[in-house]
Each structure stands twice: as structure tokens, then as C-alpha cells.
C-alpha positions as CSV (number, residue, x, y, z in Angstrom):
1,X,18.8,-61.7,23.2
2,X,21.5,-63.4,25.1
3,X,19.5,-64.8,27.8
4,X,16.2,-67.6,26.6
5,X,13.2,-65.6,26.2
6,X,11.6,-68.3,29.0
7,X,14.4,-67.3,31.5
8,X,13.7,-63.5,31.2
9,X,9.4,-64.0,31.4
10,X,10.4,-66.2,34.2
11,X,12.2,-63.8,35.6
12,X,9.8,-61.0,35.2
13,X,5.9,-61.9,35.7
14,X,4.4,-63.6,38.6
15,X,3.8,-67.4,39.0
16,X,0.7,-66.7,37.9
17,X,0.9,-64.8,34.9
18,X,4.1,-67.0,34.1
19,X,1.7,-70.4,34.1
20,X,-0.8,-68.6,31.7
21,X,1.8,-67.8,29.2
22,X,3.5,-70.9,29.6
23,X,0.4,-72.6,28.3
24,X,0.9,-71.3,24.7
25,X,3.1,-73.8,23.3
26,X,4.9,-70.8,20.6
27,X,8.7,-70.1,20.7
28,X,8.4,-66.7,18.3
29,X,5.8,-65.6,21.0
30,X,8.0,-66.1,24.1
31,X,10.5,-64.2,22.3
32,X,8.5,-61.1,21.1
33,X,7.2,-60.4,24.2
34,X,10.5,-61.2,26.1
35,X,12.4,-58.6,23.5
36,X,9.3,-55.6,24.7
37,X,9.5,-56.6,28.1
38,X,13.5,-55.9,28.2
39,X,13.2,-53.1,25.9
40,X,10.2,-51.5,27.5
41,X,11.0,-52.3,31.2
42,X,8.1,-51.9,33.1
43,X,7.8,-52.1,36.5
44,X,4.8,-54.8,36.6
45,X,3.4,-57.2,34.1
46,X,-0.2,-58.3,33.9
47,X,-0.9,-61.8,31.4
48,X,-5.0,-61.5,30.3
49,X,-6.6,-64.8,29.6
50,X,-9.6,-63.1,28.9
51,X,-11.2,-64.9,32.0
52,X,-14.2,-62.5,33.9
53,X,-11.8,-61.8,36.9
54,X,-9.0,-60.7,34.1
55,X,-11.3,-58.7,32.5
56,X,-12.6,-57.1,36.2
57,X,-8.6,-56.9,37.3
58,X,-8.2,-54.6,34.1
59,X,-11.6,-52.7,34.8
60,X,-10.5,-51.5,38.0
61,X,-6.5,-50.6,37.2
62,X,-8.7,-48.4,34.5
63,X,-10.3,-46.5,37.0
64,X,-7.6,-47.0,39.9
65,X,-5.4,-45.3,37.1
66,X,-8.0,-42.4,36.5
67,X,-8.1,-43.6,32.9
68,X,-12.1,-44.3,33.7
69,X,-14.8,-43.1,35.6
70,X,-17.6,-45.2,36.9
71,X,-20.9,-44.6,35.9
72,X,-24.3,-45.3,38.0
73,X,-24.9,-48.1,36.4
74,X,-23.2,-51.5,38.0
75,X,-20.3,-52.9,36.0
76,X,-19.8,-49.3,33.2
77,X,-17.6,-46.8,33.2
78,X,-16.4,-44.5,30.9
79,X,-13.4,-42.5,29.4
80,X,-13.0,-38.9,28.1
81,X,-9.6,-38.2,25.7
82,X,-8.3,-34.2,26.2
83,X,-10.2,-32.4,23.4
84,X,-7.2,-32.3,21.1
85,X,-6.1,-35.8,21.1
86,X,-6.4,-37.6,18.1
87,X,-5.9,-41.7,18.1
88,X,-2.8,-40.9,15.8
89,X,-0.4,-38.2,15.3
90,X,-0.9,-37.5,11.6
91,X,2.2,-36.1,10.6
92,X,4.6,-38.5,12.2
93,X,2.2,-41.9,10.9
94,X,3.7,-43.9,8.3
95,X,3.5,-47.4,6.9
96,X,6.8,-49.3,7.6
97,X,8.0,-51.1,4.5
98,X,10.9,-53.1,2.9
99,X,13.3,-51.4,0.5
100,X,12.4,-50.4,-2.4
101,X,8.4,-50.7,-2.1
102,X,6.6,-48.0,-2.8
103,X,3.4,-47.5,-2.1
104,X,2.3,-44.1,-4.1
105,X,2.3,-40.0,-3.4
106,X,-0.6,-40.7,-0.9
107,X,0.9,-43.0,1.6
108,X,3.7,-41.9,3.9
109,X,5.7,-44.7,4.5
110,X,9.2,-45.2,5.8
111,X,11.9,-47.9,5.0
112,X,11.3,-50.2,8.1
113,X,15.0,-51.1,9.2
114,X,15.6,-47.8,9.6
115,X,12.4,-47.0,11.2
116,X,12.5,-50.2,13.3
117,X,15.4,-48.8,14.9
118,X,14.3,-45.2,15.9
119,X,11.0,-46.5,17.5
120,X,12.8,-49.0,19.6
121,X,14.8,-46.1,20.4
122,X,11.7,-44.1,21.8
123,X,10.5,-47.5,23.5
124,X,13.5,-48.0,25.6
125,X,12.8,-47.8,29.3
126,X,9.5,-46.6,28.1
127,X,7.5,-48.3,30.9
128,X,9.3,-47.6,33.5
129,X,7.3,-47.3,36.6
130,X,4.2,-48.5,34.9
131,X,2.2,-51.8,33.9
132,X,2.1,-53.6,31.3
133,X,-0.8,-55.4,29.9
134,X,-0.3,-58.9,27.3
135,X,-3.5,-59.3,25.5
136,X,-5.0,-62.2,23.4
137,X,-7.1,-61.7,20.2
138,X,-8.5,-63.5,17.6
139,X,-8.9,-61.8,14.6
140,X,-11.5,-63.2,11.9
141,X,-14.2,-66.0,13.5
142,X,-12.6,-68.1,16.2
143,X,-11.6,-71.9,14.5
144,X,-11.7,-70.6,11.4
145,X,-9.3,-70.8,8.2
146,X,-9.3,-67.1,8.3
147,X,-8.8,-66.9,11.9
148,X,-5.2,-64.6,12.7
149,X,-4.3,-64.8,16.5
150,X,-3.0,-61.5,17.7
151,X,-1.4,-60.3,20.7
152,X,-0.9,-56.5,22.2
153,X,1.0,-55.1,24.7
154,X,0.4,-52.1,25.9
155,X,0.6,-49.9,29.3
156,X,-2.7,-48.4,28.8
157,X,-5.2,-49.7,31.1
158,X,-8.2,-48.6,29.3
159,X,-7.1,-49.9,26.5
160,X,-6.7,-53.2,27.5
161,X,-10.2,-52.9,28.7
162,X,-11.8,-51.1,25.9
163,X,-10.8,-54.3,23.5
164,X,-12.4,-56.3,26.1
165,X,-15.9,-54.6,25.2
């Protein structure tokens, strides 16, 4: 990455969203999400702090997008996948791995360099036209020694909301 992962965030979310990343004081952050941002390209970037009117803002893209419906009751929606989507594509889902591990006959896995490099393939330019979302998690109890902080981009509205829930 040629230019500093600040300089290219800087350069491609709003004040806003720019002043709620800024606030996490991590370097290997900064420059994951700068790397998907330039590989991904989308047209708009959205930064959720996980505040109500973030959660709201990504409620209604969800529905703006038509990838939820509202429901009578205030504040629910919901979201129907086409009958033959599955969450993963069976065939083509693999655990990425070093060299020379080998997990047994029952798990596919690929050698990750090389898979590395035909998934950032399929990702490039990717978002073009569309949002993306930067998301916040904590996985394991909040403050505590098993506590793993996790972040997802993605361009998928309702799925940005659905981990809200």
C-alpha cells in the first residue's frame, strides 16, 4: 500500500465516519480496512458505532435497498432469501490454511497464499456502485480475558442489521 492507510480512509469516508474510526487508536486496523476499501471500491462508506441512530441508519438502507420489508409492527421488519439460496456455496467452501497442514479427508481446505490471491481477485472493484458497511463486534463477554474484538465489512445492508439484532 503505497499511500498511509489514514490518508486513503481520509480520503474516502465522510468527516463523520472518518472521526469514528479515528477514535480506535490501532494501526493493523487502519490498514485492513484501508487494503478492502481500495480493493473493494465502493462507491460510499458507512462507519457503525453501534449508536441507536447507526443502528436506525442501517435499518432503513435495508429496506431502502429492498433487502427488508417492514412489518405492522413499529421498529420490525423482515427478510426472505430466494428458495435456493444457501448461506454458503458448499462446493466452492474451504478452510484456508498454511502449507503443509492438513486437516483430514473431511475438510476441504486450500493452501491460503494461493487462495488469498484468487479471492482478492473476485473482490476487485467488487463494490462498485454500492455501500459498504464497517461493523464492530465483541466476541466472548465484553471486558473480559476472553473477549476477541471483531470487525466486518460488508455491502449487505441486512446484514449489517441482522448482527445488530
Amino acid at each position: 500500500m503505497a499511500t498511509e492507510p489514514l490518508e486513503i480512509l481520509k480520503g474516502r469516508l465522510s468527516e463523520g465516519d472518518y472521526k469514528k474510526l479515528e477514535k480506535i487508536d490501532n494501526p493493523k486496523l487502519y490498514q485492513f480496512i484501508a487494503k478492502y476499501v481500495e480493493l473493494c471500491n465502493p462507491e460510499k462508506i458507512f462507519v457503525s458505532a453501534s449508536t441507536d441512530e447507526d443502528i436506525r441508519y442501517i435499518r432503513e438502507k435495508a429496506i431502502e435497498n429492498g433487502e427488508e420489508s417492514k412489518l405492522a409492527t413499529e421498529g420490525h421488519t423482515v427478510h426472505f432469501d430466494n428458495y435456493y439460496d444457501q448461506g454458503r456455496d458448499k462446493e466452492h467452501t474451504c478452510i484456508l490454511v498454511p502449507e503443509g497442514v492438513d486437516l483430514g479427508e473431511a475438510i476441504k481446505t486450500k493452501q491460503r497464499e494461493g487462495a488469498l490471491k484468487e479471492i482478492h481477485e473476485i473482490m476487485k472493484n467488487i463494490m462498485v456502485g454500492k455501500e459498504l458497511y464497517i461493523c464492530f463486534f465483541c466476541l466472548g463477554p465484553c471486558g473480559s480475558e476472553f473477549s476477541i474484538p471483531a470487525v466486518q465489512l460488508t455491502d449487505s445492508s441486512y446484514v449489517a442489521h441482522s448482527d445488530n439484532i
